[in-house]
Backbone as a printed PyTorch tensor [residue, N CA C, xyz], in Angstrom:
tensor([[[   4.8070,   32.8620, -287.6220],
         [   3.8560,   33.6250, -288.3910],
         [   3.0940,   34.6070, -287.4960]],

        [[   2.5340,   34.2900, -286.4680],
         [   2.1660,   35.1910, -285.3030],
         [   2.9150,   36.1830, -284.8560]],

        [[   4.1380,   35.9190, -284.7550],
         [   5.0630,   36.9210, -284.2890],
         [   5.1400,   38.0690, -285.4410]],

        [[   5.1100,   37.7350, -287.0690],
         [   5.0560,   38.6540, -287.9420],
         [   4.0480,   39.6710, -287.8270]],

        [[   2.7560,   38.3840, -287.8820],
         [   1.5820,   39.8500, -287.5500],
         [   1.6910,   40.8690, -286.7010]],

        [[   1.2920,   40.0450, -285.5070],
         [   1.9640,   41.1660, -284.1410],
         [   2.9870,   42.3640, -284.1770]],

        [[   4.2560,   41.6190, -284.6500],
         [   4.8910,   43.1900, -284.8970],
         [   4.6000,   44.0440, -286.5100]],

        [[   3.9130,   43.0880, -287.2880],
         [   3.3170,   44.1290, -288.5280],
         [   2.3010,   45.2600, -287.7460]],

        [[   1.1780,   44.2490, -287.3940],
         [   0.5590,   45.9930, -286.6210],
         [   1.3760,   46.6240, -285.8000]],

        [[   1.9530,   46.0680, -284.9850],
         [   2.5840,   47.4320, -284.3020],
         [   3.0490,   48.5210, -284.8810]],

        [[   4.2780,   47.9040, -285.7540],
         [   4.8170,   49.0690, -286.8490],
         [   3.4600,   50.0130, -287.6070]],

        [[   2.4370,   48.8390, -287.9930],
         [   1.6660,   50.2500, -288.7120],
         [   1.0920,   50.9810, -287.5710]],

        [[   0.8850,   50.6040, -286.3060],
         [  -0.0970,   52.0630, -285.5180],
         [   1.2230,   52.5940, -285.1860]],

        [[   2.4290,   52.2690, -285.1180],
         [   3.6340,   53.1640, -284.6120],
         [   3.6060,   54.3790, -285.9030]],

        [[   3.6530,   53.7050, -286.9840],
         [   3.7530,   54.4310, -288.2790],
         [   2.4550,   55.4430, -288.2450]],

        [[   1.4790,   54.7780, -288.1450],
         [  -0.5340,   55.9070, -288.0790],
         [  -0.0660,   57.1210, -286.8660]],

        [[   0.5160,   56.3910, -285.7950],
         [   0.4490,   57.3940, -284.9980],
         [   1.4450,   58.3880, -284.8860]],

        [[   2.6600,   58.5110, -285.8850],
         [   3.6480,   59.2960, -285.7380],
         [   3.4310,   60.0650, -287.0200]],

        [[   2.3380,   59.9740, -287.9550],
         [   1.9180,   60.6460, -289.1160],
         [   1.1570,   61.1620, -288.5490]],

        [[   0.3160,   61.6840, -287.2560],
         [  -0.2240,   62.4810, -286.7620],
         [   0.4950,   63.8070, -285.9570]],

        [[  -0.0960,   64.9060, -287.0070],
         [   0.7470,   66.1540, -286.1410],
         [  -0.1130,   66.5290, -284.8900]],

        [[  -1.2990,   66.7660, -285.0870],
         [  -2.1360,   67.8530, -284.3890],
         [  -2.8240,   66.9010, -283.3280]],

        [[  -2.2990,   66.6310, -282.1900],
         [  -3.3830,   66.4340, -280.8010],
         [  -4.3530,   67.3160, -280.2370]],

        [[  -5.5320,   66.7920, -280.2220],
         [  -6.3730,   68.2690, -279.5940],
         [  -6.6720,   67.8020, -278.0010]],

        [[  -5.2490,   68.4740, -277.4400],
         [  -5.3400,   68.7280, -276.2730],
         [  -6.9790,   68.8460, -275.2980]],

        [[  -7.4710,   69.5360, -276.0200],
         [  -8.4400,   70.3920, -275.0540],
         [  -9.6010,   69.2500, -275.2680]],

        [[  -9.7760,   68.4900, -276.2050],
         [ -10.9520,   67.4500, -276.0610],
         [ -10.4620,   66.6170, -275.5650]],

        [[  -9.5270,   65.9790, -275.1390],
         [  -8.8850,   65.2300, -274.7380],
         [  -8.8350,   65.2490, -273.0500]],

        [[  -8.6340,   66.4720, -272.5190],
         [  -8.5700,   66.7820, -270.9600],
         [ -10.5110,   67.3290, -270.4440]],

        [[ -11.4180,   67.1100, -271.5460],
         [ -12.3610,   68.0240, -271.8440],
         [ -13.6940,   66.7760, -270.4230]],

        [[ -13.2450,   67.1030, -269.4440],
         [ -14.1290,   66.2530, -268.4150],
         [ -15.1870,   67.1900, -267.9270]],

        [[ -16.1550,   65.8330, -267.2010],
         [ -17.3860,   67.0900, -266.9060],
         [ -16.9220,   67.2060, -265.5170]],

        [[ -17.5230,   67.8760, -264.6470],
         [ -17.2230,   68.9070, -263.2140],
         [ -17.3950,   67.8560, -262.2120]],

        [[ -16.3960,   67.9460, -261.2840],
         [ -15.9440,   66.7380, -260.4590],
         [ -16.8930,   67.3660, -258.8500]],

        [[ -17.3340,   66.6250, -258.1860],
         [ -17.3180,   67.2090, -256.6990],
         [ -16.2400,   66.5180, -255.7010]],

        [[ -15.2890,   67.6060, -255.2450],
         [ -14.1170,   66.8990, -254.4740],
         [ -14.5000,   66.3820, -253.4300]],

        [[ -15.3640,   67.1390, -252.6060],
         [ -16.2550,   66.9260, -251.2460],
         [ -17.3630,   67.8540, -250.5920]],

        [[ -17.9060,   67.2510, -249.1590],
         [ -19.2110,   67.9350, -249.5450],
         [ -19.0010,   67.4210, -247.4680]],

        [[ -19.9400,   68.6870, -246.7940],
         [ -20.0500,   67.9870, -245.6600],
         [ -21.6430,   68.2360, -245.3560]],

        [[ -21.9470,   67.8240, -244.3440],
         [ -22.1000,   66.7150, -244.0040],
         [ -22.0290,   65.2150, -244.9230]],

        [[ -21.2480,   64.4750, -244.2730],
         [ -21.4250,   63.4020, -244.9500],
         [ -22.3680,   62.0950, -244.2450]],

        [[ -21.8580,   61.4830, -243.7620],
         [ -22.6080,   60.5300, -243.3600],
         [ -23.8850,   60.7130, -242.1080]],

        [[ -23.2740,   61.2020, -241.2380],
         [ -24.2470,   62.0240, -239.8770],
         [ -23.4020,   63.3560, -239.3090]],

        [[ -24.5480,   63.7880, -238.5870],
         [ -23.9530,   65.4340, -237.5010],
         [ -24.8870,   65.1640, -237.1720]],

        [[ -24.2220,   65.7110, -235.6550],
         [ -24.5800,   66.1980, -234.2590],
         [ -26.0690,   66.7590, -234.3110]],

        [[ -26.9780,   66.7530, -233.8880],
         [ -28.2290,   67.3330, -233.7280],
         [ -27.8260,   69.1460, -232.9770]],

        [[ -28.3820,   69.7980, -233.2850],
         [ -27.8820,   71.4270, -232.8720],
         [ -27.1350,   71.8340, -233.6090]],

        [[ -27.2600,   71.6840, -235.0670],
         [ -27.2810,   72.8360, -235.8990],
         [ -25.9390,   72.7680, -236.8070]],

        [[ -25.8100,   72.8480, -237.9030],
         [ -24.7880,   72.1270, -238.8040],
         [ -24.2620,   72.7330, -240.2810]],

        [[ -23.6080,   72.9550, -240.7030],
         [ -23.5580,   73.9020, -242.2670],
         [ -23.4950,   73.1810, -243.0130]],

        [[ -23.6870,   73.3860, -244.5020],
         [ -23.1060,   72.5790, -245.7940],
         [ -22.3540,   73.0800, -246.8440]],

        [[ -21.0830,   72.4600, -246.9740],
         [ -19.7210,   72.8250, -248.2460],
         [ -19.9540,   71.6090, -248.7200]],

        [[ -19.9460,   72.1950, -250.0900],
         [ -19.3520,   71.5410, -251.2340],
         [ -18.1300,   72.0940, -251.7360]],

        [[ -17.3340,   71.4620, -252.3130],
         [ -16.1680,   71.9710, -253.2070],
         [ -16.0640,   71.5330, -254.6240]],

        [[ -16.1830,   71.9840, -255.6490],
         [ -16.5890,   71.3080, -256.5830],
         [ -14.7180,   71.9430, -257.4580]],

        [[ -14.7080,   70.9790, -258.9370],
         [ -13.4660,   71.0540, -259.3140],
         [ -13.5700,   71.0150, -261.4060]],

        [[ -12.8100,   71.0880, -261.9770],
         [ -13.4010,   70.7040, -263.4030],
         [ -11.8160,   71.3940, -263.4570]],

        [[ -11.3360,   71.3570, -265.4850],
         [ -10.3820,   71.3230, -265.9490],
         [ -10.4810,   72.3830, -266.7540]],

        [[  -9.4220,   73.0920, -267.2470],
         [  -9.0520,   74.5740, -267.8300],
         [  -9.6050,   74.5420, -269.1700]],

        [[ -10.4450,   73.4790, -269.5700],
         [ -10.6880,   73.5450, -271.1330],
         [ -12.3810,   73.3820, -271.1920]],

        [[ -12.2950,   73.0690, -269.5630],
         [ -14.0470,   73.7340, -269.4880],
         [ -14.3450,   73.7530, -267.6520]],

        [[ -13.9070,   75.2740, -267.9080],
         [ -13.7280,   75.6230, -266.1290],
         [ -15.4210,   75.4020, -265.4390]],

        [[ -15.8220,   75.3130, -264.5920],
         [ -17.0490,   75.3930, -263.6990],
         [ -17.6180,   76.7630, -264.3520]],

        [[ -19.2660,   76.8860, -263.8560],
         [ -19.8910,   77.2450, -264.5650],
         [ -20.7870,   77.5860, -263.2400]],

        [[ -21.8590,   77.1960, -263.3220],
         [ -22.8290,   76.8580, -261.8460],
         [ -22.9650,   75.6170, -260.6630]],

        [[ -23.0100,   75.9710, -259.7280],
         [ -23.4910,   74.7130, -258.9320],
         [ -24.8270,   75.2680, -258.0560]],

        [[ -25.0940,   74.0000, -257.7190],
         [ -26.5260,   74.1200, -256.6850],
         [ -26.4760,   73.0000, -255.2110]],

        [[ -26.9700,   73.7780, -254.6240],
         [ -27.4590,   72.6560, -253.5260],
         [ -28.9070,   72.1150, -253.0310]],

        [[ -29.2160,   71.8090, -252.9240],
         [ -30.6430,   70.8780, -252.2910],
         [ -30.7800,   70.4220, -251.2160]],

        [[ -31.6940,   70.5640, -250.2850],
         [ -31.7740,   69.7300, -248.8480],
         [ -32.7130,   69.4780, -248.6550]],

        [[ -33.3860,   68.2390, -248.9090],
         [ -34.6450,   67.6500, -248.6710],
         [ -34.5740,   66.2690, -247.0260]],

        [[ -35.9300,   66.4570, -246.7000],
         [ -36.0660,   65.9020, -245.2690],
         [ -36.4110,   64.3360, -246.1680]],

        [[ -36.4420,   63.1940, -245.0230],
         [ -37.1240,   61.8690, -245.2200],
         [ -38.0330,   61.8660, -246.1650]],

        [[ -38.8420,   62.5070, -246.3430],
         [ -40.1130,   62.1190, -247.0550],
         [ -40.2110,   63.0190, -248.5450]],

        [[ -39.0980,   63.4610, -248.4720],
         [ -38.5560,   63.9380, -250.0300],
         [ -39.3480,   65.7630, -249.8050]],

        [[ -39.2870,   66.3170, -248.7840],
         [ -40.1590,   67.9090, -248.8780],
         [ -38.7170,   68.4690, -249.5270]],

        [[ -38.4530,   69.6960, -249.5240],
         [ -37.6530,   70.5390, -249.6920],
         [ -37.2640,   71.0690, -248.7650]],

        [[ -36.3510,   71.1430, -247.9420],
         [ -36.1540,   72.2960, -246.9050],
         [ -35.3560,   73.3960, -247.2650]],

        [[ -34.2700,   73.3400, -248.0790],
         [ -33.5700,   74.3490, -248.4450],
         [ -32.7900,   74.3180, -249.6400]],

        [[ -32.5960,   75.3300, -251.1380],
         [ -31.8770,   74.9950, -252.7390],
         [ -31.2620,   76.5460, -252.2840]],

        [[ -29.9380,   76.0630, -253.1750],
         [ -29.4580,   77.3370, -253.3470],
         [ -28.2410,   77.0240, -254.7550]],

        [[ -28.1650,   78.1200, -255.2760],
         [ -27.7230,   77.7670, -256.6820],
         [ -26.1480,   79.0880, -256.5480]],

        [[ -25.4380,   79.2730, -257.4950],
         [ -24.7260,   79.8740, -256.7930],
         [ -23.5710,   79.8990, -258.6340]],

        [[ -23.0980,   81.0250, -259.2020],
         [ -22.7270,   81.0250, -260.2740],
         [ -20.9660,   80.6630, -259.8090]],

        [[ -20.5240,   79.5940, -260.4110],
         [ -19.0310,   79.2110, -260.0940],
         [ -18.1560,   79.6700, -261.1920]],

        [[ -16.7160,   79.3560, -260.7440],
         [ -15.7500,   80.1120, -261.6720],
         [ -14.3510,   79.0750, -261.7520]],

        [[ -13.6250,   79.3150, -262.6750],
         [ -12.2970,   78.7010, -262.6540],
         [ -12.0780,   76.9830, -262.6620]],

        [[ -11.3700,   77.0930, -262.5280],
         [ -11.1380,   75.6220, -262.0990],
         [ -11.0070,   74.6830, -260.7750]],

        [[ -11.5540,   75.7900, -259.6450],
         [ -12.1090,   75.0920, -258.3950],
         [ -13.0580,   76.6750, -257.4470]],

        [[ -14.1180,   75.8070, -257.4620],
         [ -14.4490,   76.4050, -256.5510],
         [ -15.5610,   75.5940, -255.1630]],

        [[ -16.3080,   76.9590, -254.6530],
         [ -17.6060,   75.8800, -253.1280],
         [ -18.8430,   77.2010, -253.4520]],

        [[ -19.2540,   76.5090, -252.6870],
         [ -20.5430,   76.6750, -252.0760],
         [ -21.1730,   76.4370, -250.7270]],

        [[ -20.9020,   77.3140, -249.8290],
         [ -21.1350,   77.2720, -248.0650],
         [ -22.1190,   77.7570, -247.5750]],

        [[ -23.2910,   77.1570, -247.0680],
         [ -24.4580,   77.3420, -246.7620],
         [ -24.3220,   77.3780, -245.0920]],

        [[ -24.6420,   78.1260, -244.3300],
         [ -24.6340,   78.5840, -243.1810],
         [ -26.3110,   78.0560, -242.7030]],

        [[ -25.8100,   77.0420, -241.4100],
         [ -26.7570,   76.5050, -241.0440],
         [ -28.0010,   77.3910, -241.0330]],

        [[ -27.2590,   78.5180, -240.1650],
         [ -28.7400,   79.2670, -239.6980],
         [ -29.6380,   79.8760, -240.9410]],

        [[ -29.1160,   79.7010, -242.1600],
         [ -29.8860,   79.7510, -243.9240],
         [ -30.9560,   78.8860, -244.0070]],

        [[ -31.0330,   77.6060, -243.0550],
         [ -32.2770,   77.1700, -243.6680],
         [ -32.6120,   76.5250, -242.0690]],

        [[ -32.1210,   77.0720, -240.8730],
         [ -32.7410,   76.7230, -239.6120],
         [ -32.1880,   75.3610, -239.2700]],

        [[ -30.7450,   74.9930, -239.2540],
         [ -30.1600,   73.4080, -239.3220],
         [ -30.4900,   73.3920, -237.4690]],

        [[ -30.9300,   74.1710, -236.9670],
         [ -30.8070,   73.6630, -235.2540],
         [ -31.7820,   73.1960, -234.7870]],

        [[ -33.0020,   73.9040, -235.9840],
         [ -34.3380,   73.1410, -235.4170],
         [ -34.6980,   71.7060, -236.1560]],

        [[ -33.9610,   71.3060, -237.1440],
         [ -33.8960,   69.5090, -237.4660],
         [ -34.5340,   69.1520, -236.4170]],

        [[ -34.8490,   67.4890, -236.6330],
         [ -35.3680,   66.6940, -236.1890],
         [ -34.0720,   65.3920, -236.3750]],

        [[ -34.3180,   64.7280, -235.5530],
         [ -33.1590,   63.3680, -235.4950],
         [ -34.2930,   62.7560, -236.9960]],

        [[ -32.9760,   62.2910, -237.5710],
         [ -33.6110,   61.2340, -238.7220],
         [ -32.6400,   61.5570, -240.1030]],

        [[ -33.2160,   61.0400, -241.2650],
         [ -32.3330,   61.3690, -242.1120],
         [ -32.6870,   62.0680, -243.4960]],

        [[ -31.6810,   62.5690, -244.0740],
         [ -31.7010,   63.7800, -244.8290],
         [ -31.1430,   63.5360, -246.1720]],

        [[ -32.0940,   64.3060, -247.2310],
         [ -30.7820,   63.8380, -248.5710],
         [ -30.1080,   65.1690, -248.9030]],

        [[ -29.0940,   64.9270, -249.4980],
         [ -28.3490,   65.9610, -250.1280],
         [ -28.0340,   66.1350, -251.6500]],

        [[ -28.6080,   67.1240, -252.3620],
         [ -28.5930,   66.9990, -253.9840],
         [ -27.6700,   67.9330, -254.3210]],

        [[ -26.2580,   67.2080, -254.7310],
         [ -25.4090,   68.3780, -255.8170],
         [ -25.5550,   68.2590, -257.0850]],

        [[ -25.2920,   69.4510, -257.6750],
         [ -25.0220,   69.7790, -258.8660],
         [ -24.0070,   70.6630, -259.5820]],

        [[ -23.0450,   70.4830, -260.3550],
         [ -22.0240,   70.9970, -260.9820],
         [ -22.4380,   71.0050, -262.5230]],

        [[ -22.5470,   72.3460, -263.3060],
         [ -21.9640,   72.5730, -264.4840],
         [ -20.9150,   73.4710, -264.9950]],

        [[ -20.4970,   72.8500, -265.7430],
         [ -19.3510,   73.4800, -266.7830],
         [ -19.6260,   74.7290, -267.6700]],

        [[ -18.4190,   75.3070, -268.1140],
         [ -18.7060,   75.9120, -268.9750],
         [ -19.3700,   75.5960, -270.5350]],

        [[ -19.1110,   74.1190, -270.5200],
         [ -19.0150,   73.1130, -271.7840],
         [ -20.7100,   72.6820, -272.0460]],

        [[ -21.1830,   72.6970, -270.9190],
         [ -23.1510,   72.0560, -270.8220],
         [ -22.5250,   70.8500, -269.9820]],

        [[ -21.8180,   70.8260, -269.3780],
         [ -21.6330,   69.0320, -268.9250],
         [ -21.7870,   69.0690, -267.3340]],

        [[ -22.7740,   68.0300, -267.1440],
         [ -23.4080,   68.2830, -266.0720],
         [ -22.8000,   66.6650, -264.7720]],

        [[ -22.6180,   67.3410, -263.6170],
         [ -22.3220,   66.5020, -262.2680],
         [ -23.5350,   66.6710, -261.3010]],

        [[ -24.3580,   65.2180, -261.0170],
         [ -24.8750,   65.2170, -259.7030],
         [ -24.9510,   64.3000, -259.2420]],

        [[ -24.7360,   64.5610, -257.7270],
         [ -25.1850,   63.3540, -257.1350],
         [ -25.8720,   63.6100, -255.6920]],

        [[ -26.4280,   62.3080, -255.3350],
         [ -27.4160,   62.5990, -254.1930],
         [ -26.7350,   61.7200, -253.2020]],

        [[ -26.7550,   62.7100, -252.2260],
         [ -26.3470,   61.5990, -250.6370],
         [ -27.3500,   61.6880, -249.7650]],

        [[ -27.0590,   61.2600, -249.1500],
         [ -27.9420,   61.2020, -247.3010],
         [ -27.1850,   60.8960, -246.3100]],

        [[ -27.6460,   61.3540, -245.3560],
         [ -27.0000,   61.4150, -243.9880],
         [ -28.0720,   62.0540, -242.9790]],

        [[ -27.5650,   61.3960, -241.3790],
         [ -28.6160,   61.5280, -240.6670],
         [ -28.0880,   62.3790, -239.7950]],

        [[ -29.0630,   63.2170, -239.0340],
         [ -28.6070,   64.2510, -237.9640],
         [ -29.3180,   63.2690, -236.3760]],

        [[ -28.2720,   62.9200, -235.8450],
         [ -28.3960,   61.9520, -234.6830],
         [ -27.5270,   62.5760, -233.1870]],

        [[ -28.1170,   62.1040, -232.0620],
         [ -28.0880,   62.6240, -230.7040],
         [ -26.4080,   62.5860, -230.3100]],

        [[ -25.6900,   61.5430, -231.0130],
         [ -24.2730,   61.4630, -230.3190],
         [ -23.9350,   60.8830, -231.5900]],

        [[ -22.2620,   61.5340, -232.1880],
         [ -21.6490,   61.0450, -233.2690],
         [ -21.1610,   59.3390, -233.3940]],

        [[ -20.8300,   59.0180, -231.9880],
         [ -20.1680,   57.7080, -231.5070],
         [ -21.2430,   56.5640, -230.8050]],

        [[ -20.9740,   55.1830, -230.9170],
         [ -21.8120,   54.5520, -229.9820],
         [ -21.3590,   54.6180, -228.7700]],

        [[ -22.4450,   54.9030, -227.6880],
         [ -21.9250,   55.1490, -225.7920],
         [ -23.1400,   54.3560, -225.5350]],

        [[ -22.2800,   53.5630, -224.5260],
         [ -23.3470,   52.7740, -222.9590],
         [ -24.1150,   54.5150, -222.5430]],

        [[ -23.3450,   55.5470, -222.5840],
         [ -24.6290,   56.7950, -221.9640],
         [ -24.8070,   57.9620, -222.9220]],

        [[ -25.9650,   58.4550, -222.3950],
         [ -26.0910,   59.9170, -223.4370],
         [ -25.3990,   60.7880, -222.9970]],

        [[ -25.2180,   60.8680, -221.8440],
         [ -23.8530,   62.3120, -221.3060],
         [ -23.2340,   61.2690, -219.9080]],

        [[ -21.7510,   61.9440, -220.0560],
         [ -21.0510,   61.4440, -219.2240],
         [ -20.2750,   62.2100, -218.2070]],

        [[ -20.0820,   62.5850, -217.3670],
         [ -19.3230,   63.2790, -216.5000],
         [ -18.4000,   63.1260, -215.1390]],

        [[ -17.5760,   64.5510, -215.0520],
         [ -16.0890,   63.3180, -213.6920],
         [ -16.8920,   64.9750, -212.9990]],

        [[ -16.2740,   64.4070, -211.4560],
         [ -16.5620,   64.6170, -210.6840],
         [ -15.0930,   64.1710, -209.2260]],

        [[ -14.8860,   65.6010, -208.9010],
         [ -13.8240,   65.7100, -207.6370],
         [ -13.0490,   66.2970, -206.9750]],

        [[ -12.2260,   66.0060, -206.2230],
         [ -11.6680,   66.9250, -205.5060],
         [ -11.4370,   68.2190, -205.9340]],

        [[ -10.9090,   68.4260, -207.4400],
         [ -10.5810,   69.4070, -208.2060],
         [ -11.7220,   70.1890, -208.5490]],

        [[ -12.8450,   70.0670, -208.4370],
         [ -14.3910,   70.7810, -208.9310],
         [ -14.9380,   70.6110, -207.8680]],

        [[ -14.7210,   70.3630, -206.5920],
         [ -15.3000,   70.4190, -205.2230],
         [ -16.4730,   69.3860, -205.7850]],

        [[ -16.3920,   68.4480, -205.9590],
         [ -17.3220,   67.0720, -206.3980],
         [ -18.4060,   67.2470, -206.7290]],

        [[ -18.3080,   68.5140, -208.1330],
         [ -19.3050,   69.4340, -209.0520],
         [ -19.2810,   67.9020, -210.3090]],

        [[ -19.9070,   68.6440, -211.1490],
         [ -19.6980,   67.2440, -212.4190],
         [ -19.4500,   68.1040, -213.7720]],

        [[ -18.2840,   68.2380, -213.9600],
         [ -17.6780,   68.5640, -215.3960],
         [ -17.9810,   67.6250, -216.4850]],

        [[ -19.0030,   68.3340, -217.6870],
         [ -19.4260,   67.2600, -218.6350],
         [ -18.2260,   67.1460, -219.4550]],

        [[ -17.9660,   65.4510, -219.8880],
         [ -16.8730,   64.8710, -220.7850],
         [ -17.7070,   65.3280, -222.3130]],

        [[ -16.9010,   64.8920, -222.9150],
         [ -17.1540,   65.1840, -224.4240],
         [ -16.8930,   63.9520, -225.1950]],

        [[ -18.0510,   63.2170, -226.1700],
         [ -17.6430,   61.9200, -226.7520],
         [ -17.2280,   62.1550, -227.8910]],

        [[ -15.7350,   61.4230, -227.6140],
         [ -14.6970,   61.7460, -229.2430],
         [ -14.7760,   60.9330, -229.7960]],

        [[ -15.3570,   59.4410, -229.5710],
         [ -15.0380,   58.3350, -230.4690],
         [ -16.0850,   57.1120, -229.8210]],

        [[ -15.9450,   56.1340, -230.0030],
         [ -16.5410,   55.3670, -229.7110],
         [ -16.5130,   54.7950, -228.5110]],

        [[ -17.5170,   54.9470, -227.1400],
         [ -17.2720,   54.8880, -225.9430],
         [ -15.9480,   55.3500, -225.2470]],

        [[ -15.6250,   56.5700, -225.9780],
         [ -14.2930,   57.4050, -225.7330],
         [ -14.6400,   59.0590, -225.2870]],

        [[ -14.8300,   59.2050, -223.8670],
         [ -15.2530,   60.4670, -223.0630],
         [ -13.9010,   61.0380, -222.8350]],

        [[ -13.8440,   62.6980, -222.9730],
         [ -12.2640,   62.9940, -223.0010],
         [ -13.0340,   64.3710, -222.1160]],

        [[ -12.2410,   64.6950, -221.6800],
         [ -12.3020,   66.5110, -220.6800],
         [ -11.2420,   66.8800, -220.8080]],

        [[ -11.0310,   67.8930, -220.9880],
         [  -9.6330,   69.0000, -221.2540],
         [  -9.2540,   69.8270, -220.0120]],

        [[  -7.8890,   69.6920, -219.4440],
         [  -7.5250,   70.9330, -218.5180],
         [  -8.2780,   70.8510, -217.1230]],

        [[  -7.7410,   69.7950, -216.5660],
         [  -8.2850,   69.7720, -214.8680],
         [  -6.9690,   68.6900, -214.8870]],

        [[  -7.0950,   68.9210, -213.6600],
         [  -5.5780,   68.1940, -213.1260],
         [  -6.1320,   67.3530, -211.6090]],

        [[  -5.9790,   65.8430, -212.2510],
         [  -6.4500,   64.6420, -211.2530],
         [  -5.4600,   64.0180, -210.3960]],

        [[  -4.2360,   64.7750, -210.6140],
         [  -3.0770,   64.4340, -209.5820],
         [  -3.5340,   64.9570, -207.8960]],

        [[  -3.3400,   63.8680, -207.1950],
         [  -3.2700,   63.7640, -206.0020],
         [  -4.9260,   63.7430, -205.3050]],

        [[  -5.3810,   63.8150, -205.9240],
         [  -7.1390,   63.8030, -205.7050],
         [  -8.0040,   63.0550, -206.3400]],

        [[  -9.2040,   62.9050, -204.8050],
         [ -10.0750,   61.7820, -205.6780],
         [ -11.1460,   62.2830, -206.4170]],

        [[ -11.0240,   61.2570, -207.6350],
         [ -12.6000,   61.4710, -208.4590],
         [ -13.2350,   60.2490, -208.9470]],

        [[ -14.4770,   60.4460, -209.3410],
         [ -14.9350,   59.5410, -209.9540],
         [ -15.9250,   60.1840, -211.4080]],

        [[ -16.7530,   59.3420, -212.1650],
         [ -17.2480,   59.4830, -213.2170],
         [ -18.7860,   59.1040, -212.8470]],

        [[ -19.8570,   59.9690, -213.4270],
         [ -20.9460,   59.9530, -213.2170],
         [ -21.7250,   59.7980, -214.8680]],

        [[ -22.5770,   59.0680, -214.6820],
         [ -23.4450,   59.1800, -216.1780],
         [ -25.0540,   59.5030, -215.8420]],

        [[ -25.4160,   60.0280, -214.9550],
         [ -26.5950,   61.0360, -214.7160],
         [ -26.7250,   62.4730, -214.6650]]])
């Protein structure tokens, strides 16, 4: 008896749904405005930094406007910018030196997007992220080699990763060096 029901409805929504001519496509794909990505994200480097967004939405309600926001710790404003969008992808690139990103302070920051549609349908969201002295954790704040090859000058390393100092283009074959962190 179960098995009857079961395939009785089926047949009738197979039947409801094949007596339907007209799909409306366009309410159907009809989403509000996506943000694909956005940088800064989590932290940057102290000395000065830009902000992209890329924002995205669908052909049945292309982008419209977006905005940006940059408020310090204690919720001030430091820098909005609004910006009329188009199509079905576009950004918004704020050039550090637009709102003075070099003179920051170490600490942390929020970030307010906003996306609308052509439709009224609205995307935001708020992040934060901090502007801090070194991207990676290091035993030092600067690290440097030192030797035969630099007449035992001190070429500053560069931290790529986590207690990971790298220098480019000196050649340590056959000569001595060592590493300095003062």
């Amino acid at each position: 008896m179960k098995y009857i029901l079961i395939l009785s409805t089926f047949i009738s929504l197979v039947v409801l749904s094949s007596c339907q001519d007209d799909i409306d496509v366009n309410n159907l794909t009809n989403y509000p405005p996506a943000i694909l990505s956005y940088t800064p994200k989590t932290s940057t480097k102290i000395g000065g930094f830009d902000v992209k967004v890329i924002f995205a939405d669908g052909p049945s309600s292309p982008l419209a406007s977006g905005s940006i926001t940059l408020k310090d710790k204690d919720g001030n404003e430091i820098y909005t910018t609004s910006k009329t969008l188009g199509g079905e992808r576009d950004s918004i690139y704020v050039e550090g030196t637009a709102f003075n990103a070099s003179s920051l302070d170490y600490g942390d920051y929020t970030l307010i997007i906003k996306a609308t549609d052509t439709k009224g349908q609205v995307t935001e969201s708020t992040t934060t992220f901090s502007i801090v002295d070194q991207l990676y954790p290091a035993n030092n704040a600067k690290m440097y080699i030192a030797g035969v090859f630099n007449s035992w000058g001190a070429d500053e390393m560069e931290l790529v990763a986590a207690n990971t100092w790298e220098i480019k283009n000196i050649d340590l074959a056959g000569g001595a060096f060592k590493f300095k962190n003062t």
